[in-house]
Every structure is written in structure tokens, then in C-alpha cells.
MARLO-884576 format. One record per residue: residue in three letters; residue number from 1; x, y, z of N, C-alpha, C in turn. Coordinates in steps of 0.1 Angstrom, whole numbers, plus 2048, in hexadecimal, padded with zeros to 3 digits. Atoms other than C-alpha are relative to their C-alpha. Example, Ala and Ser with C-alpha at 12.3 -4.5 7.8 and 13.67 -1.06 7.14 Angstrom:
// residues 2
+------+-----+--------+---------+------+---------+----------+-------+--------+---------+------+
| type | seq | n.east | n.north | n.up | ca.east | ca.north | ca.up | c.east | c.north | c.up |
+------+-----+--------+---------+------+---------+----------+-------+--------+---------+------+
|  ALA |   1 |    809 |     7F4 |  800 |     87B |      7D3 |   84E |    809 |     80C |  800 |
|  SER |   2 |    7F7 |     7F5 |  800 |     889 |      7F5 |   847 |    7F8 |     80B |  808 |
+------+-----+--------+---------+------+---------+----------+-------+--------+---------+------+
// end
This chain:
// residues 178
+------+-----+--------+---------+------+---------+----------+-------+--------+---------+------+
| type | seq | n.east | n.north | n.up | ca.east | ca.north | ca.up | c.east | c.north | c.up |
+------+-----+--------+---------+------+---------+----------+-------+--------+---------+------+
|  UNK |   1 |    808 |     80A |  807 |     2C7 |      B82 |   826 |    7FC |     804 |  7F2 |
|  UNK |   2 |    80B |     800 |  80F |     2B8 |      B95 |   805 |    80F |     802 |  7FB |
|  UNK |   3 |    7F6 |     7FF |  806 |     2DF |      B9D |   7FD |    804 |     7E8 |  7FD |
|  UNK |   4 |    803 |     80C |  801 |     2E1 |      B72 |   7FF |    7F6 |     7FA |  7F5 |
|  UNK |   5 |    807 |     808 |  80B |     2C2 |      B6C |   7EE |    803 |     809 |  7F1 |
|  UNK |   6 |    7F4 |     7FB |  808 |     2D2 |      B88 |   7D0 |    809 |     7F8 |  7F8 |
|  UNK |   7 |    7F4 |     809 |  80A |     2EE |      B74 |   7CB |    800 |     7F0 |  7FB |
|  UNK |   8 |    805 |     811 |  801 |     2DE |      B51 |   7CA |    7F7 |     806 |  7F1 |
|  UNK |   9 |    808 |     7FD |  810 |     2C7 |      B61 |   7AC |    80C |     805 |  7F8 |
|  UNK |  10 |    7FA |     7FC |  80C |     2E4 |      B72 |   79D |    80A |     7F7 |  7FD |
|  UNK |  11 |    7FD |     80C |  803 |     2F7 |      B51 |   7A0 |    7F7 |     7F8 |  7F8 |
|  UNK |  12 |    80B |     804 |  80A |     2D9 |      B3E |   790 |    803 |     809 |  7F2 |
|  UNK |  13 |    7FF |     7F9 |  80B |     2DA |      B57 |   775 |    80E |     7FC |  7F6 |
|  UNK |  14 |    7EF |     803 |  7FF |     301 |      B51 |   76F |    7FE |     7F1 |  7F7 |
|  UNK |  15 |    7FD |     80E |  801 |     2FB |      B2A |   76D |    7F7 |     802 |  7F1 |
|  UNK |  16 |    805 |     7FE |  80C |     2DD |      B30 |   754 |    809 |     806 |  7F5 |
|  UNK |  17 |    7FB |     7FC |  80E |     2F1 |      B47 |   73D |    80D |     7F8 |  7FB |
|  UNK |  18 |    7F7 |     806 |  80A |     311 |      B30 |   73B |    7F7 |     7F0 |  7FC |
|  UNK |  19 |    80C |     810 |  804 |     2F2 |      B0F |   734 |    800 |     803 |  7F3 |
|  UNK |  20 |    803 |     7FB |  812 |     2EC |      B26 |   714 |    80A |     802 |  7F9 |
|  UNK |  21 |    7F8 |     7FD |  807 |     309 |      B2C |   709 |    805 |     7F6 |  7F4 |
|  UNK |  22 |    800 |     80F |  80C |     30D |      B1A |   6E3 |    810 |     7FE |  7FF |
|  UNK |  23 |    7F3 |     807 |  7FD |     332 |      B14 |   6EB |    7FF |     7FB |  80A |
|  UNK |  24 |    803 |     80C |  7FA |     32C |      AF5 |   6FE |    811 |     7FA |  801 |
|  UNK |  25 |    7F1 |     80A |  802 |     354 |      AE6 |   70A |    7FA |     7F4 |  802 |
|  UNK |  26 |    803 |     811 |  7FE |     341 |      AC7 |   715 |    7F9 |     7F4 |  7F2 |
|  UNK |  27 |    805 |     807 |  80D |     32F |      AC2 |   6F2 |    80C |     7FA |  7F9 |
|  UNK |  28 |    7F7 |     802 |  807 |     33E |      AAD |   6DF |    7F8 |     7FC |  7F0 |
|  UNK |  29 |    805 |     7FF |  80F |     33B |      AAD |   6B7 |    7FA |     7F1 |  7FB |
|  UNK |  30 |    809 |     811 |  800 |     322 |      A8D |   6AA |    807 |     808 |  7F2 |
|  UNK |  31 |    7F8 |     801 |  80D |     337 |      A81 |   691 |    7F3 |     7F7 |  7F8 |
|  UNK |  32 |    806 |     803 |  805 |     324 |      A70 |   678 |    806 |     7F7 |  7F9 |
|  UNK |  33 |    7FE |     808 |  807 |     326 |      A55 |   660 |    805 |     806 |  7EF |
|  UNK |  34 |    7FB |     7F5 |  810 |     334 |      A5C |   635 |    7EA |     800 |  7FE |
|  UNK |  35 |    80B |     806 |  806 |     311 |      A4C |   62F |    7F5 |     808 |  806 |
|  UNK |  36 |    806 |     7F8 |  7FB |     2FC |      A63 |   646 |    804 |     80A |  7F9 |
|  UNK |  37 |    7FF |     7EE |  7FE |     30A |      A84 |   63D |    7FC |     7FD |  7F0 |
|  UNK |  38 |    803 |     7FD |  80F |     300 |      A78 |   617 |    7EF |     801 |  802 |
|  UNK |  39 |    80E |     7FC |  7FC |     2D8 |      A75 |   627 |    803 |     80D |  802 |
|  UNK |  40 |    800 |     7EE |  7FE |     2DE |      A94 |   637 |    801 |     805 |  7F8 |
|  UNK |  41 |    7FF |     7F2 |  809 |     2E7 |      AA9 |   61E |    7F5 |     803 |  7F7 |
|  UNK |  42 |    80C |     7FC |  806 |     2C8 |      A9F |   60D |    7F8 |     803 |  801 |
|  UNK |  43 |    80A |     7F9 |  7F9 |     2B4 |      AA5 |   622 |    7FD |     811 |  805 |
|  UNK |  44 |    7FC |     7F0 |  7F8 |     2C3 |      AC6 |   632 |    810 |     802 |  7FE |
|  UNK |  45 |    7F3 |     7FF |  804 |     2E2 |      AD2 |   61D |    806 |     809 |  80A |
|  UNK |  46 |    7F4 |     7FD |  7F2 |     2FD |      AD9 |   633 |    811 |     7FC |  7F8 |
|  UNK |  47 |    7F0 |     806 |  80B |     325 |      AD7 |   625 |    800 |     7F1 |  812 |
|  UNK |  48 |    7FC |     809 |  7F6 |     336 |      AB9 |   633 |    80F |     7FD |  802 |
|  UNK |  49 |    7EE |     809 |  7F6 |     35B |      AB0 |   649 |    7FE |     7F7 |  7FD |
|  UNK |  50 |    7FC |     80F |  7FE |     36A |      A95 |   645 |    80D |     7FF |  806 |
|  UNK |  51 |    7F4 |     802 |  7F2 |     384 |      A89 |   660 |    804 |     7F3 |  7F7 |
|  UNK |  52 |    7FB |     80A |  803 |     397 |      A70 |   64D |    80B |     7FC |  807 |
|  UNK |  53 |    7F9 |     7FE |  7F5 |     3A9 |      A60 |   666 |    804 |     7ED |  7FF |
|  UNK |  54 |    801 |     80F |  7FE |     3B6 |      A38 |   66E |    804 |     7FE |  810 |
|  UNK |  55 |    7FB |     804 |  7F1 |     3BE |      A28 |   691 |    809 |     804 |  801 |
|  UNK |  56 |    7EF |     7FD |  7FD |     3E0 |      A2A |   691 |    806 |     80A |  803 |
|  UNK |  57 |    7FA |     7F3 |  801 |     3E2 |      A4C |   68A |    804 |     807 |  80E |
|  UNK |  58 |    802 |     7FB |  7F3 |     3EE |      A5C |   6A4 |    807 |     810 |  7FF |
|  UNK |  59 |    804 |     7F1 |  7FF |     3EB |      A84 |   69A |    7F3 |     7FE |  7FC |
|  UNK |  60 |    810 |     800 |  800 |     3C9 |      A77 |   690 |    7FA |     7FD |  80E |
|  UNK |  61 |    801 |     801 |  7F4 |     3C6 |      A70 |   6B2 |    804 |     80F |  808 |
|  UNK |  62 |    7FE |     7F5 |  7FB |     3D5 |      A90 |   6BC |    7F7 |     80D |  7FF |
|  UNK |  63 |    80D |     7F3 |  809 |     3C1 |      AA6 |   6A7 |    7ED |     7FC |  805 |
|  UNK |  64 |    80B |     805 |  7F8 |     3A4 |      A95 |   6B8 |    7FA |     801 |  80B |
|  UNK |  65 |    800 |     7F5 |  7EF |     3AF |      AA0 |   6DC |    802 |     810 |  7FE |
|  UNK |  66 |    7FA |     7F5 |  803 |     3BA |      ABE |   6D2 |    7F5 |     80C |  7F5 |
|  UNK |  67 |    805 |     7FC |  80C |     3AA |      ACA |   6B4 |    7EF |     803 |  7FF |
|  UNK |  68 |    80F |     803 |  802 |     387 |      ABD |   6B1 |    7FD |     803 |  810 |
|  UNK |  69 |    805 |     7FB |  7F0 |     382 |      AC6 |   6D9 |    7FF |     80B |  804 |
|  UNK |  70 |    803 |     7F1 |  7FC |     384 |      AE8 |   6DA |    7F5 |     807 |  7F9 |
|  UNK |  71 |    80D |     7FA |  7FC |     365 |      AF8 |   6E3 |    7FE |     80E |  7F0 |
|  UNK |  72 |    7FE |     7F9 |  80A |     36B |      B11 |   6C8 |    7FC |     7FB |  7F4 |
|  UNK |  73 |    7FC |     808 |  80C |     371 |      AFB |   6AC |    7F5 |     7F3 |  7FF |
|  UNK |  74 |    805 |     808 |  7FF |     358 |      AE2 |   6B6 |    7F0 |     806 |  802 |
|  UNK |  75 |    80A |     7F9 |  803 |     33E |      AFD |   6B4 |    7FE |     805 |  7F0 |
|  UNK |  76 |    802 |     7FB |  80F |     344 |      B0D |   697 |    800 |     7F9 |  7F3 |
|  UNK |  77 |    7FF |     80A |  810 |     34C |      AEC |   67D |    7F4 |     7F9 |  804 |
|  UNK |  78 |    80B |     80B |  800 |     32A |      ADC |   68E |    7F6 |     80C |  7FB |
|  UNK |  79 |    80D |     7F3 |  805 |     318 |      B01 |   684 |    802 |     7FE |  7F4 |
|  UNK |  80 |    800 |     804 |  80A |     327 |      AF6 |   661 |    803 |     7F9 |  7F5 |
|  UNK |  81 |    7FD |     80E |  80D |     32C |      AD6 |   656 |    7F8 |     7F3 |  80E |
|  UNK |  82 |    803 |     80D |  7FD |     31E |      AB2 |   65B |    80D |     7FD |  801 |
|  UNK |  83 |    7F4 |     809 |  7FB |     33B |      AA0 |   66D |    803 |     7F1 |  7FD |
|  UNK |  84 |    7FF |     809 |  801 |     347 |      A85 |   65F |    811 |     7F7 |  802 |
|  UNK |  85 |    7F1 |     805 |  7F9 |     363 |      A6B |   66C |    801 |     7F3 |  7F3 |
|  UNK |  86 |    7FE |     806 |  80F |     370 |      A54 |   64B |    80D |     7F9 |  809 |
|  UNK |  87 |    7F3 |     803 |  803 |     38B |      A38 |   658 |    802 |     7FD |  7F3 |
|  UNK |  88 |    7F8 |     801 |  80D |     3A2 |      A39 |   63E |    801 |     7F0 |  7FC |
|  UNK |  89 |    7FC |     80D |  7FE |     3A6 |      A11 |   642 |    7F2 |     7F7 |  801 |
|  UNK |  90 |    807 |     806 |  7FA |     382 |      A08 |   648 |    7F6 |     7F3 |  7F5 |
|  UNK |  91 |    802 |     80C |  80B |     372 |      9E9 |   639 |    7F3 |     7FC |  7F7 |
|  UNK |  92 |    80C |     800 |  807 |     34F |      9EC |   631 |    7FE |     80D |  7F0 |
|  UNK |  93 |    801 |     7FC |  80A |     343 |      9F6 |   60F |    7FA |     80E |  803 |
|  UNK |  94 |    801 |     7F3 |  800 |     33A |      A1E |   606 |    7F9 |     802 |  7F7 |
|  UNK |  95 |    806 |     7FA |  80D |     320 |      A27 |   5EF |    7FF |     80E |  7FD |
|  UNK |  96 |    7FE |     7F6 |  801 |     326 |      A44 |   5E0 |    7FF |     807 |  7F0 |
|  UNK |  97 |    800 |     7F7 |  80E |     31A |      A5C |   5BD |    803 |     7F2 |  7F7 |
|  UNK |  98 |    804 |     80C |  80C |     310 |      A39 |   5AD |    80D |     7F7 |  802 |
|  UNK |  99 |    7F6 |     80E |  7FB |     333 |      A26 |   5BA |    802 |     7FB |  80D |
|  UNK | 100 |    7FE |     806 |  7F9 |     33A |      A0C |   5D0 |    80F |     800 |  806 |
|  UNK | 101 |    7F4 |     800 |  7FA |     359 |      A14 |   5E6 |    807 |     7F3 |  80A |
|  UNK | 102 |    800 |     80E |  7FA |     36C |      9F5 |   5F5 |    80B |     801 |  804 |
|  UNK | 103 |    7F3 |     806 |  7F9 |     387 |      9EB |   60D |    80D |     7FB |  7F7 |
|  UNK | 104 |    7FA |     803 |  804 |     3A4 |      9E8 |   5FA |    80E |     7F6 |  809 |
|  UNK | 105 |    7F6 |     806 |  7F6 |     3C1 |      9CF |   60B |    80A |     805 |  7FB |
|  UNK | 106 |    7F3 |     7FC |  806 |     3E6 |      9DA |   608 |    80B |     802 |  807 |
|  UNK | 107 |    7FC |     803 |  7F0 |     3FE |      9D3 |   61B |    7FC |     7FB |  810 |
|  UNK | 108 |    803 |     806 |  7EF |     3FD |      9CF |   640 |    7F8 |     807 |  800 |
|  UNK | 109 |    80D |     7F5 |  7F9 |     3DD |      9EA |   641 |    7F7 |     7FE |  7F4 |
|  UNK | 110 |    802 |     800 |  80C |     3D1 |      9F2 |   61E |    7F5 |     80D |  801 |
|  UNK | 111 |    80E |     7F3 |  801 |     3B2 |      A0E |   619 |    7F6 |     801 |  7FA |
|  UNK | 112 |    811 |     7FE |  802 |     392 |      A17 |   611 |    800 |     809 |  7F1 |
|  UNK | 113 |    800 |     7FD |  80F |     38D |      A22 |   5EC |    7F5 |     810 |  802 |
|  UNK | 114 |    803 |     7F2 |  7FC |     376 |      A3F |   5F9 |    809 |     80A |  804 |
|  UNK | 115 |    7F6 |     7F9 |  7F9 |     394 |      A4D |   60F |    80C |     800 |  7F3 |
|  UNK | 116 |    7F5 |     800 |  809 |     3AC |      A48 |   5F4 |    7F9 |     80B |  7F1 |
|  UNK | 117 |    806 |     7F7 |  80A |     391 |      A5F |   5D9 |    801 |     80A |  806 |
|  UNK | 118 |    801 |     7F3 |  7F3 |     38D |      A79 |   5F7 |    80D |     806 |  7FE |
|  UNK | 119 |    7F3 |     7FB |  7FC |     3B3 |      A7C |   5FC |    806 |     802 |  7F2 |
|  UNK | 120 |    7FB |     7FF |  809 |     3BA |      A7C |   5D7 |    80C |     7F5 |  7FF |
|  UNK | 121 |    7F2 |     80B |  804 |     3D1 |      A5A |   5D6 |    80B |     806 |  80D |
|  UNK | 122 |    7F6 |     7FC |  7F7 |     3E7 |      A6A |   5F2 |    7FB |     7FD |  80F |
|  UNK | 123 |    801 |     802 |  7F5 |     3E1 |      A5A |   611 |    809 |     801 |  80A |
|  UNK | 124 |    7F4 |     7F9 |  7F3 |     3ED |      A6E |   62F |    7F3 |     801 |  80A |
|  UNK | 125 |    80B |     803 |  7F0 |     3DC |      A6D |   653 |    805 |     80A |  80A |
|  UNK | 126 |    810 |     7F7 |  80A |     3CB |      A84 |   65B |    801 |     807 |  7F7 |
|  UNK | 127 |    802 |     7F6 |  807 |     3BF |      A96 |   642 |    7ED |     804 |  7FE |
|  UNK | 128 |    80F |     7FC |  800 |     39E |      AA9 |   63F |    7F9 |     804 |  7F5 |
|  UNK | 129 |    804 |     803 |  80A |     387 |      AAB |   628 |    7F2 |     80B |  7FF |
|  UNK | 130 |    80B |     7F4 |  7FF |     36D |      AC9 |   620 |    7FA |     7FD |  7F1 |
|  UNK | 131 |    80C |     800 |  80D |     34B |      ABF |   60A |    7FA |     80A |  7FF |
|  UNK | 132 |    80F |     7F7 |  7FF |     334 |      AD7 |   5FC |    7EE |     7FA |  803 |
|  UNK | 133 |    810 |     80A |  7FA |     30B |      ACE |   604 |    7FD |     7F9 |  7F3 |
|  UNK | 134 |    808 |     80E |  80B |     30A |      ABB |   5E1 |    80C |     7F2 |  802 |
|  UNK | 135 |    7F6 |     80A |  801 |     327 |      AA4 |   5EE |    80C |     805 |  7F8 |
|  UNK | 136 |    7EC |     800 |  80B |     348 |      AB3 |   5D9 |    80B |     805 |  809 |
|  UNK | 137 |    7F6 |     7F9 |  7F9 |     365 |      ABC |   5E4 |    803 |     80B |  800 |
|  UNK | 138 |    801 |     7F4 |  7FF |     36C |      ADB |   5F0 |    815 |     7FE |  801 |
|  UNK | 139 |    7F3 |     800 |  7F6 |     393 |      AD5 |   600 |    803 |     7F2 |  809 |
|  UNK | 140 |    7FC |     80D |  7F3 |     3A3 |      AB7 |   60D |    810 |     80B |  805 |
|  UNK | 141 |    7F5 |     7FB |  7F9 |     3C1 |      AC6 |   627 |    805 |     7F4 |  805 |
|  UNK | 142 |    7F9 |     804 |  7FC |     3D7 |      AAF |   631 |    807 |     803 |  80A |
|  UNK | 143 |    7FB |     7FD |  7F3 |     3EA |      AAC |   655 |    7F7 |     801 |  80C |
|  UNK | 144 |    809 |     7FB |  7F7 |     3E3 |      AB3 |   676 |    801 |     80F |  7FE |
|  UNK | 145 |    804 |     7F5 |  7FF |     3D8 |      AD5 |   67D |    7FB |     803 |  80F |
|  UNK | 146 |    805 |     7FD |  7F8 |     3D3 |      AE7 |   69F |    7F6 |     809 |  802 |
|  UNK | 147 |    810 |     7F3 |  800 |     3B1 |      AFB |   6AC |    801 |     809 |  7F6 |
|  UNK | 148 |    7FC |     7EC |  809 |     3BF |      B1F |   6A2 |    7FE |     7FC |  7EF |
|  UNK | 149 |    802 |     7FE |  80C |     3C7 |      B12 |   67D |    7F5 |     7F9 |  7F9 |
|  UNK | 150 |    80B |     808 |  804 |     3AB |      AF9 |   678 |    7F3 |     80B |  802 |
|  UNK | 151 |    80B |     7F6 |  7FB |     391 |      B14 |   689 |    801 |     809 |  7F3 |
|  UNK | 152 |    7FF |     7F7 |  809 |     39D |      B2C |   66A |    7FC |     7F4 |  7F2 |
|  UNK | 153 |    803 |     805 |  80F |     39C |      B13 |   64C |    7EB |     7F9 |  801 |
|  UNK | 154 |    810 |     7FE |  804 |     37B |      B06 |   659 |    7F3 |     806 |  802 |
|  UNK | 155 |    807 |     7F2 |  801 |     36B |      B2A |   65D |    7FE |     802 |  7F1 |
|  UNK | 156 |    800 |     7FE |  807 |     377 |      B2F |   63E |    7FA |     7FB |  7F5 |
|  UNK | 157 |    807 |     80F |  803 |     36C |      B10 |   62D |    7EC |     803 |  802 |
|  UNK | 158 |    80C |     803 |  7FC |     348 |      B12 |   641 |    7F7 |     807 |  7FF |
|  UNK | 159 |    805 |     7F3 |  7FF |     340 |      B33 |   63D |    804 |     805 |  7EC |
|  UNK | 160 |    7FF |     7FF |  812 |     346 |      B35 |   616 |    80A |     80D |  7FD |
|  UNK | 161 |    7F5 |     7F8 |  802 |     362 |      B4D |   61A |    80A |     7FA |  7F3 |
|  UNK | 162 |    7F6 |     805 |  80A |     376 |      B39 |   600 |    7F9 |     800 |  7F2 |
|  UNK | 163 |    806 |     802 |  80B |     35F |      B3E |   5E8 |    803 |     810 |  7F8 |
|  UNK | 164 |    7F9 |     7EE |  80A |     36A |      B66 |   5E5 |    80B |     804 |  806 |
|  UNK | 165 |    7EE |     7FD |  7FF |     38B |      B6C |   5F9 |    806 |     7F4 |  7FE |
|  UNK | 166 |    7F5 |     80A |  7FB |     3A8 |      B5D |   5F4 |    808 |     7FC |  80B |
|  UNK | 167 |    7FB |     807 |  7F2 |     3B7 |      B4B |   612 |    80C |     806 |  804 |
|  UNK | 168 |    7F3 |     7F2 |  7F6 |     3D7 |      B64 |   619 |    7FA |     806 |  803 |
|  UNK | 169 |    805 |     7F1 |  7FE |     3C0 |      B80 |   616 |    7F9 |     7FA |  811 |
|  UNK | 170 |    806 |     805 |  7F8 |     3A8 |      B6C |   62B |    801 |     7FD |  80E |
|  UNK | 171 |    7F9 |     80A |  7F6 |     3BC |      B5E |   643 |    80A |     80D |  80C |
|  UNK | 172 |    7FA |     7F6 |  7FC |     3CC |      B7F |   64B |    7F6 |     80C |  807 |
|  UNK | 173 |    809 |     7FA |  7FC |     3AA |      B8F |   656 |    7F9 |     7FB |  80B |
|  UNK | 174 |    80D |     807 |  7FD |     397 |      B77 |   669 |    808 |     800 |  810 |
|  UNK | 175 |    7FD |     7FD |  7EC |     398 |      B7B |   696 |    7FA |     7F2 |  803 |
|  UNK | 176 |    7FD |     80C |  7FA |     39B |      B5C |   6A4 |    7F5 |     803 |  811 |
|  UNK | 177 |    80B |     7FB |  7F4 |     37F |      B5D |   6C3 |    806 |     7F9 |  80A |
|  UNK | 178 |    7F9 |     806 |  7F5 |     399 |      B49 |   6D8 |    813 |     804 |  800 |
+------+-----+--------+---------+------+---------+----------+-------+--------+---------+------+
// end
């Protein structure tokens, strides 16, 4: 019986320490609005992601399952960045550093004049998008990208590593916790 009651506390114990644990697989990352993460930042500067992404896409969809879901990676870009999800296609206006961004038509889709300044005129899906806390661009990356190399650029990225190594050196140092 005290060997029973033992393992029911050291069970209890168990359950408590994986409760705490801040890699959470069931958390999922609270994406946010463009227009939120510009309050935020002024409130409480923080860099900010951007997931520029449209429906169709379907490695923006992949990178979605894949990518943005791992417990890793979904810890560590919410420890440093406001998340932000940007369709590339979307129709409401964007205010933004004194301009008015607008749904552009064009063709059978057309795009968003925000996503088209982000991506630098080269619209490709996905592509990601790293702000510093006054709003600038830090890095748009283009493609998908899996955990392992997404987990490195945005360490690197989040963690101000790019501000004094360079990214071979960088890239060639850094232990992947998965």
C-alpha cells in the first residue's frame, strides 16, 4: 500500500512537471492581425513575423502543418516575435507609416499593396517576413522552409544574432534542441 500510494505522488509529480513545461505541442501560436502587431509594438516592443501567405497556396499550407506546429518552433518565434499572418490577396485597406495600402485587382487574383512593399515587388508564396520593434524590415525570406531551417533563421533573427555574426559563421554553430 505505501509502495502504491509512492507512485500515485510520484505520478502526480510527473503530470505536474510536463503542465510546466514552456514547450507546450498543443499551444498553438495566436497569430495576430498587421494592425495589432503595429499597437503592440507600441505599447510593448517586440520584433514582428509576418507569414505572408494566400489560400491557394499550398506550401503555405504545408509550412503551416509542418512548420508553424512544431512545439519547438512555436515556442521559440512566440518568445520573439508578435505573429503576424498577412494574405497576400486580402481586400481591406492597411494603414501603415502615414499610407494607405489597398487591394489591388489583376488578373484572376491580384494583391495587396502592403504584401507587394513587404515582398519587395516579387510576389512568391510563402515568403516570411522579419520586422524589427520600430516596424522595418529586418529580412523577407522567401519559400517554404522546414522546422530545422526555419527554427535557425528565426533564432537567429529573434535573438539579434544577425546583428554581429554572419549567417555561415552563425549557422554553422548553433545546436538545434530537436
Amino acid at each position: 500500500m505505501k509502495n502504491f500510494k509512492i507512485s500515485i505522488i510520484a505520478l502526480f509529480g510527473f503530470i505536474l512537471l510536463g503542465a510546466s513545461n514552456p514547450v507546450n505541442p498543443e499551444a498553438e501560436i495566436e497569430w495576430i492581425t498587421f494592425e495589432e502587431a503595429i499597437e503592440l509594438t507600441k505599447k510593448k516592443p517586440k520584433k514582428v513575423f509576418i507569414d505572408v501567405y494566400t489560400d491557394w497556396c499550398g506550401w503555405c499550407k504545408r509550412m503551416d502543418a509542418t512548420t508553424f506546429n512544431h512545439p519547438e518552433v512555436k515556442a521559440m518565434m512566440s518568445e520573439n516575435f508578435y505573429m503576424v499572418k498577412l494574405d497576400g490577396e486580402q481586400k481591406a485597406d492597411i494603414e501603415f507609416k502615414g499610407n494607405t495600402f489597398k487591394f489591388v485587382p489583376n488578373g484572376r487574383r491580384g494583391y495587396h499593396e502592403l504584401a507587394a512593399a513587404l515582398l519587395q515587388g516579387k510576389l512568391s508564396y510563402p515568403t516570411v517576413v522579419f520586422m524589427d520593434e520600430d516596424m522595418n524590415m529586418i529580412q523577407a525570406i522567401p519559400g517554404y522552409r522546414g522546422p530545422q531551417d526555419f527554427y535557425k533563421i528565426g533564432k537567429y533573427i529573434g535573438e539579434d544574432h544577425h546583428k554581429k555574426t554572419p549567417w555561415p559563421e552563425w549557422e554553422k554553430s548553433v545546436k538545434l534542441p530537436f
